[in-house]
C-alpha positions as a printed NumPy array, in Angstrom:
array([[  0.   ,   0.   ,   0.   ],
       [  1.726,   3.336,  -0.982],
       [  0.761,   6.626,   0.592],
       [ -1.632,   7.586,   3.654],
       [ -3.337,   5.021,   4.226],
       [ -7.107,   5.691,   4.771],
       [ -9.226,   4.458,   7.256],
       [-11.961,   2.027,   5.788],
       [-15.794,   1.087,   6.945],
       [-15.412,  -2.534,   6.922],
       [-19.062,  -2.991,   8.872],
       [-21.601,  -1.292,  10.924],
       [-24.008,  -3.064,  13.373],
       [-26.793,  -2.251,  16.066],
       [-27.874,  -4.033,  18.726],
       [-31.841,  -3.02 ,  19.784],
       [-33.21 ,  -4.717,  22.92 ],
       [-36.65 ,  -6.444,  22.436],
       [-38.475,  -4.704,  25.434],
       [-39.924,  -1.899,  24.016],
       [-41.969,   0.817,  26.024],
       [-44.339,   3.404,  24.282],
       [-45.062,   7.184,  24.942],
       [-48.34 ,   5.698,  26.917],
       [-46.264,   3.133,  28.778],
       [-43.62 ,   5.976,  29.52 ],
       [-46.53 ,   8.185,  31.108],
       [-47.62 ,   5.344,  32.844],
       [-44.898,   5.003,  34.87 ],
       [-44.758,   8.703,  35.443],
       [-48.376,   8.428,  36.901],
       [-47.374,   5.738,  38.813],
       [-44.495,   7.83 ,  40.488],
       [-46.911,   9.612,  42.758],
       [-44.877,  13.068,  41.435],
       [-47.423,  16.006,  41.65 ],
       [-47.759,  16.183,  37.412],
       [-48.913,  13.542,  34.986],
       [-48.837,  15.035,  31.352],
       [-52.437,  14.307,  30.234],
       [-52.979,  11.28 ,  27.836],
       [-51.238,  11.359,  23.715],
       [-48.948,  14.834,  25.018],
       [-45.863,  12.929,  24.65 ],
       [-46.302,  11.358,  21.46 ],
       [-48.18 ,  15.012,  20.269],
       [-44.811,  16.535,  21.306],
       [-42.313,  13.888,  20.089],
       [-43.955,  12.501,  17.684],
       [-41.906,   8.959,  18.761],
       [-43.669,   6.249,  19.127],
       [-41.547,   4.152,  21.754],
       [-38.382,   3.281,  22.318],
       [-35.692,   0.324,  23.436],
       [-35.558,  -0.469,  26.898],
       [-32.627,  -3.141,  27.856],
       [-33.53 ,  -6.107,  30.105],
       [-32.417,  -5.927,  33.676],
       [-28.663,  -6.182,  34.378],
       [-28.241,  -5.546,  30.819],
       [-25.404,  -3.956,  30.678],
       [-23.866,  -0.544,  28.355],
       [-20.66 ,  -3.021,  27.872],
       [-23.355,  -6.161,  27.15 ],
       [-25.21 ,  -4.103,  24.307],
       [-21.794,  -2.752,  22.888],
       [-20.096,  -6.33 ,  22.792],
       [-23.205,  -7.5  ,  21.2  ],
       [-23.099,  -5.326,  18.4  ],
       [-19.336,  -6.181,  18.068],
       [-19.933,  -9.6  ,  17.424],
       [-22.174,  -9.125,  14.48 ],
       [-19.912,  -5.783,  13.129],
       [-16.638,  -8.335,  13.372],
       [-18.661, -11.571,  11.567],
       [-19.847,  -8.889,   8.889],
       [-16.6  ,  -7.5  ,   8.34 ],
       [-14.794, -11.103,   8.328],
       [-12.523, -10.054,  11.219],
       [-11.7  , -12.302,  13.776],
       [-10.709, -11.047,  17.416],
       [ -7.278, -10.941,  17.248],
       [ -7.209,  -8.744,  14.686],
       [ -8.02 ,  -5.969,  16.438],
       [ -5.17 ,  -4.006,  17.201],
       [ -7.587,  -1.072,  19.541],
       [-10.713,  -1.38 ,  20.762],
       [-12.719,   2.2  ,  21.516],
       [-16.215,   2.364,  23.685],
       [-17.457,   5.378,  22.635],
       [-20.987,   6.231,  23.957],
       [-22.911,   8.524,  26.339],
       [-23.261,   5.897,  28.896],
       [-20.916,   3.469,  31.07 ],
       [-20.592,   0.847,  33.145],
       [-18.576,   2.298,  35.806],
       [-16.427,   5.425,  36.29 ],
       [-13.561,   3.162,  36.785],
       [-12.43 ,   1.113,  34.96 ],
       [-12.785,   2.386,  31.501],
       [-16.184,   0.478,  30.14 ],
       [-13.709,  -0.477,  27.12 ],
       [-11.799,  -2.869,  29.215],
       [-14.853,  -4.465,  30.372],
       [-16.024,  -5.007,  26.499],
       [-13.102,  -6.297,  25.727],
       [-12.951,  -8.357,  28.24 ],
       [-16.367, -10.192,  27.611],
       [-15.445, -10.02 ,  23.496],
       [-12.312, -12.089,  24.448],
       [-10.032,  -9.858,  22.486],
       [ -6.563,  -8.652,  24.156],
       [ -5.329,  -5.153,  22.994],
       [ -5.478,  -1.408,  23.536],
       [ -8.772,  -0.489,  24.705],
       [ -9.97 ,   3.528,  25.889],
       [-13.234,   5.341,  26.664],
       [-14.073,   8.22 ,  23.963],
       [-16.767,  10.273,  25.505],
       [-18.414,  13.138,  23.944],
       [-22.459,  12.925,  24.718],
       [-24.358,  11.953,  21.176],
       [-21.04 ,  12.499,  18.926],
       [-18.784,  10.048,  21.111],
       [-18.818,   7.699,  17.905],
       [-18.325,  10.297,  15.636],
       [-14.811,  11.365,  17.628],
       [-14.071,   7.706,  17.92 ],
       [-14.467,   7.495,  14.283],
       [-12.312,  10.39 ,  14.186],
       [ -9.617,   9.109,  16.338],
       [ -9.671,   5.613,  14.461],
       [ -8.773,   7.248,  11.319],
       [ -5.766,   9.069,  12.636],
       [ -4.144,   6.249,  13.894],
       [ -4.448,   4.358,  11.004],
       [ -3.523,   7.213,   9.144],
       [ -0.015,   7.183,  10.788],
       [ -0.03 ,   3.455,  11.011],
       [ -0.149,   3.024,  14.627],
       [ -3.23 ,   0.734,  14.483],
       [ -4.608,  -1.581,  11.376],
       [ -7.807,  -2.625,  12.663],
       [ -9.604,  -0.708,  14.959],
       [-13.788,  -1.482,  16.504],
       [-15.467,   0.857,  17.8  ],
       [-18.082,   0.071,  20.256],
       [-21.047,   1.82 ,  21.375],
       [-23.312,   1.069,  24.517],
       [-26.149,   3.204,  25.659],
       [-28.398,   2.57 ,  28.588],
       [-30.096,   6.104,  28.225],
       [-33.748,   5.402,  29.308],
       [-32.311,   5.637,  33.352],
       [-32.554,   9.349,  32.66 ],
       [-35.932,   9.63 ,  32.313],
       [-37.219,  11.969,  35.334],
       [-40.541,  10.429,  35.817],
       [-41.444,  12.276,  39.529],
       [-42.707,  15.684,  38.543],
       [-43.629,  18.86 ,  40.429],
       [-45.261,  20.599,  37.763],
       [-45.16 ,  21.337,  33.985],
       [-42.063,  23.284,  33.253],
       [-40.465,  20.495,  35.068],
       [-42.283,  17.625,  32.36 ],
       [-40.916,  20.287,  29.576],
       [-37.39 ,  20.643,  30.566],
       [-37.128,  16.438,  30.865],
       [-38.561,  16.329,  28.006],
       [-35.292,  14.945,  25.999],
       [-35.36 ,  11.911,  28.724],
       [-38.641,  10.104,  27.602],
       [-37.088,   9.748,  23.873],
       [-34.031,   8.148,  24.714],
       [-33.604,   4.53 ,  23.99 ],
       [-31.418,   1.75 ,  24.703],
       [-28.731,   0.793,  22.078],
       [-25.797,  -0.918,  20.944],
       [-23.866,   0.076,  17.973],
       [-20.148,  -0.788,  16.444],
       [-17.44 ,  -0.415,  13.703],
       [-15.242,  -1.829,  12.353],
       [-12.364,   0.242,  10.593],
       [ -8.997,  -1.186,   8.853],
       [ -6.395,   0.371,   6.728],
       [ -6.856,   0.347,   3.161],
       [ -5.356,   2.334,   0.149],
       [ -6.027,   6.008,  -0.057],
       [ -6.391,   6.259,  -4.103],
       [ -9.48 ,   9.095,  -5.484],
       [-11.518,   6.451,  -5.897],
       [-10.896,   4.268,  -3.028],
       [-13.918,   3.566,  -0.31 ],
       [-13.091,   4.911,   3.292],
       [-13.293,   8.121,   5.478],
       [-13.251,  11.103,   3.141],
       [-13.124,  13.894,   5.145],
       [-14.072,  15.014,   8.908],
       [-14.99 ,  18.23 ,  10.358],
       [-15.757,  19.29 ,  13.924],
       [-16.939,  22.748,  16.087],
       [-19.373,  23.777,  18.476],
       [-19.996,  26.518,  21.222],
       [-18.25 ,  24.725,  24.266],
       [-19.311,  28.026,  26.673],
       [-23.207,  26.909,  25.968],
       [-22.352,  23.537,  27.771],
       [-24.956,  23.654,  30.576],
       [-27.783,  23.847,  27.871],
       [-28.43 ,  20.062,  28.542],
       [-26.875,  17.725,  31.062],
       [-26.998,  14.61 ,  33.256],
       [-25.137,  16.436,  36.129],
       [-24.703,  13.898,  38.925],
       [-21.781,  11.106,  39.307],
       [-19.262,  13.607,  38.346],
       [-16.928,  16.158,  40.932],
       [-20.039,  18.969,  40.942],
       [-22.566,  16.423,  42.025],
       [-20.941,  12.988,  42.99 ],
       [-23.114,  11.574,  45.834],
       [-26.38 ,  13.042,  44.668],
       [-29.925,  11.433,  44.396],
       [-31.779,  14.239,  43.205],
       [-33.858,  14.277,  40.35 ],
       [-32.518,  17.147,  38.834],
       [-29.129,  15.793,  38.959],
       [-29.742,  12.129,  37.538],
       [-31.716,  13.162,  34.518],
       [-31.273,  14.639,  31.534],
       [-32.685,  18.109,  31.754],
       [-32.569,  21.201,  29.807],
       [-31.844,  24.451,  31.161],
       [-32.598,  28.301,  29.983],
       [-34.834,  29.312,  27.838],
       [-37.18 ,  26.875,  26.968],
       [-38.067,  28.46 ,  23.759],
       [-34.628,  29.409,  22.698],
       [-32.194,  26.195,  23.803],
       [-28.485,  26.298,  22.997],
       [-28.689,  23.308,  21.52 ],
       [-31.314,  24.672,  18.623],
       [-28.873,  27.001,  17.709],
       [-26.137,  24.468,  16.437],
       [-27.515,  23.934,  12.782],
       [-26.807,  27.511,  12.775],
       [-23.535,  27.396,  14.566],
       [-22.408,  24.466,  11.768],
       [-23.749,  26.058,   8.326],
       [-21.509,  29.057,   9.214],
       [-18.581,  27.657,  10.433],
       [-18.297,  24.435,   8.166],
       [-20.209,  25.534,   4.879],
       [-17.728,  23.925,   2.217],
       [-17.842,  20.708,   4.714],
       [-21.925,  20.819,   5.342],
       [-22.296,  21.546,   1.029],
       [-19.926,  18.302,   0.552],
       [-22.222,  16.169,   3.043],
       [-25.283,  17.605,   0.865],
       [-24.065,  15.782,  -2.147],
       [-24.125,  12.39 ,  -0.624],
       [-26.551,   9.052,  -1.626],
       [-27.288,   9.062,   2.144],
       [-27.445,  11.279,   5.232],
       [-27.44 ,  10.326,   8.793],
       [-28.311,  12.741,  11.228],
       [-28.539,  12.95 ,  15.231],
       [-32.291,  12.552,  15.665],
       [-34.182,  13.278,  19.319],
       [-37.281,  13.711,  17.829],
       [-39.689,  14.067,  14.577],
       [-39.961,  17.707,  14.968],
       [-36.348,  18.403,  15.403],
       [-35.773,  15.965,  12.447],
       [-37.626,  18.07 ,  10.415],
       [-36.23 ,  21.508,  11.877],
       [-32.199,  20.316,  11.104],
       [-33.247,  19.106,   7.328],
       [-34.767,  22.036,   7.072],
       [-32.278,  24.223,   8.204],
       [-29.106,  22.834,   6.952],
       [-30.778,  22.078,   3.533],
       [-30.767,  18.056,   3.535],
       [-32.823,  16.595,   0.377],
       [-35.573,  14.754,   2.395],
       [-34.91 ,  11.948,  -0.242],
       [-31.425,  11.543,   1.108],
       [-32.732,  10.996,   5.344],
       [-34.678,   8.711,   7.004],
       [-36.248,   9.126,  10.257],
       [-35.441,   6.079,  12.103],
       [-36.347,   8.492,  15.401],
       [-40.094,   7.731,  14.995],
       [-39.761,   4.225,  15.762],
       [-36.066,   3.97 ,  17.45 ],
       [-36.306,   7.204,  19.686],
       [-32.926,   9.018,  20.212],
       [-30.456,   6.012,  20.638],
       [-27.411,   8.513,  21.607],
       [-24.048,   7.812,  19.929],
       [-25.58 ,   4.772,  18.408],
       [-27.906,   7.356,  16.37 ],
       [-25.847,   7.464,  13.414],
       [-24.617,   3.895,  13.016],
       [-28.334,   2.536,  13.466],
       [-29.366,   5.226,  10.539],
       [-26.635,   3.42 ,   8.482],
       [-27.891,  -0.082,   9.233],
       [-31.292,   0.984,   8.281],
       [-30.345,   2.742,   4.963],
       [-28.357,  -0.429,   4.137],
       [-31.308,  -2.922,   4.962],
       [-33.726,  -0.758,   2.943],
       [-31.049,  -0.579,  -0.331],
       [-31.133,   2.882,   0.062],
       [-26.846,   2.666,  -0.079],
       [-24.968,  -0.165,  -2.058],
       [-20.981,  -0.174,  -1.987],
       [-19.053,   2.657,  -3.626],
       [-22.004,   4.797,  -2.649],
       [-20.877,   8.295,  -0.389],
       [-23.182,   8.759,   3.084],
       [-22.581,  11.932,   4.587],
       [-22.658,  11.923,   9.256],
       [-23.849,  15.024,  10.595],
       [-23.558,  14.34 ,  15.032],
       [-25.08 ,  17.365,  17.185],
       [-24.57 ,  16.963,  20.361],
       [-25.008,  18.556,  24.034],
       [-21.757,  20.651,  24.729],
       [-22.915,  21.972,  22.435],
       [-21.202,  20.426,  19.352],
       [-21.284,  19.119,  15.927],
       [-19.495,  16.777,  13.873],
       [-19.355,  15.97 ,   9.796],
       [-18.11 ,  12.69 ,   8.368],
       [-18.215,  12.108,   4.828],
       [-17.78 ,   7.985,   4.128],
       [-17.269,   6.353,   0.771],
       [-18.759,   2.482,   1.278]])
């Protein structure tokens, strides 16, 4: 192989856990709660327009759904174990704060090699992608998986005091369960050669308390309360940070988010069918070129992206030699563009 070499998609897979729990089943459980608010019947779907989403079995694991997904990425790609030369857990979620949740996926996968966390909310996939590609690019590492495990539905805040309270969790009751991996490997970096074309990342890091799981970390270690061990949105309700980052990308990464544009497919972070709708619309996506796997799937985190590939490839919507375009937005607040020759 002469030159760079290039970091190539070898095979993407999801792992979705069979329990699944609708909008009526989520407010359900909120009534059952005994919190002073219960949203009134058909709001949360009205609002969300999601249907239901993936809720793992108990003891289920983040590392269980990750190495899961592993084992069908590695028998799709035709890699066995020892191949590997890093394994990356990338997600939103984790098993513990220490260890790393990598060395416990590795550990159940069998496989013996470098293993570290990458953790950056919904675009912790989209960095690990990132950092694959470098390292191959310099030829540290051949064959790199990326694993993804997220056991998001614990953040739902289902005791509520009132109404602005229901509004600002509103982000929680979306989130599903998910595993998700990749497998990368070096391969020749030619024109016309399949791999990672190009990458591009940005944000507003000062708008990072727009939306946040706060507890388990230094500011809130010990903490029980529900405003620390949910995801909740703070500010302006009308205006969020985080609605502002289609914005923040078109004007900071045009030549990057025109590039994407041109792809056969586009995968974007989804948390619900309105905001699916509102990023098309504003970055000027050809609605021919998305699907909205959100409707059925909720918001599966960092596994988002990869399950939106799956999905295009089940449906033929992408064939080999075809370009898909990644587009992550994330809390932080940041964004992230792939572009991915198959």
């Amino acid at each position: 192989m002469s030159g760079t070499p290039r970091a190539r998609l070898l095979a993407t897979a999801v792992q979705l856990p069979l329990r699944y729990r609708t909008m009526e089943g989520i407010r359900e459980r909120i009534a059952a709660s005994g919190g002073a608010y219960v949203p009134p019947p058909g709001l949360l779907e009205d609002l969300t327009g999601v249907r239901g989403v993936h809720v793992r079995d108990e003891g289920v694991q983040a590392s269980d759904l990750a190495a899961a997904a592993a084992v069908k990425a590695l028998e799709e790609a035709g890699t066995d174990r020892d191949e590997v030369d890093l394994l990356l857990f990338a997600a939103t979620s984790h098993d513990l704060l220490e260890p790393a949740t990598a060395h416990i996926v590795a550990a159940k996968l069998g496989i013996v090699c470098p293993v570290f966390d990458v953790k950056n909310a919904c675009n912790s996939v989209l960095n690990a992608l990132e950092t694959a590609c470098a390292f191959i690019a310099v030829g540290r590492y051949r064959t790199v998986l990326v694993c993804c495990g997220e056991t998001l539905t614990e953040t739902a805040r289902l005791r509520l005091p009132d109404h602005e309270a229901f509004l600002r969790s509103m982000p929680g009751y979306t989130v599903s369960d998910a595993g998700a991996a990749l497998v990368l490997t070096a391969g020749p970096g030619g024109d016309d050669d399949p791999g990672v074309l190009s990458m591009a990342f940005g944000g507003n890091p000062t708008a990072w308390e727009a939306c946040t799981v706060s507890g388990g970390g230094s500011m809130h270690g010990r903490s029980t309360d529900d405003e620390h061990t949910t995801l909740q949105l703070h500010g302006n309700l009308l205006r969020n940070d985080l609605d502002y980052l289609p914005t923040v990308l078109q004007y900071t990464a045009p030549q990057e988010l025109e590039a994407v544009r041109a792809c056969a497919f586009i995968a974007f972070h989804q948390i619900s069918v309105p905001q699916f709708h509102d990023t098309s619309a504003k970055l000027g996506l050809p609605a021919g070129q998305c699907l909205a796997t959100v409707t059925e799937h909720g918001n599966c985190g960092a596994a988002s992206l990869p399950l939106q590939l799956v999905r295009a490839r089940e449906s033929e919507r992408v064939e080999p030699g075809d370009t898909v375009g990644l587009i992550g937005l994330a809390s932080g607040t940041c964004y992230g563009l792939a572009r991915i020759r198959l």
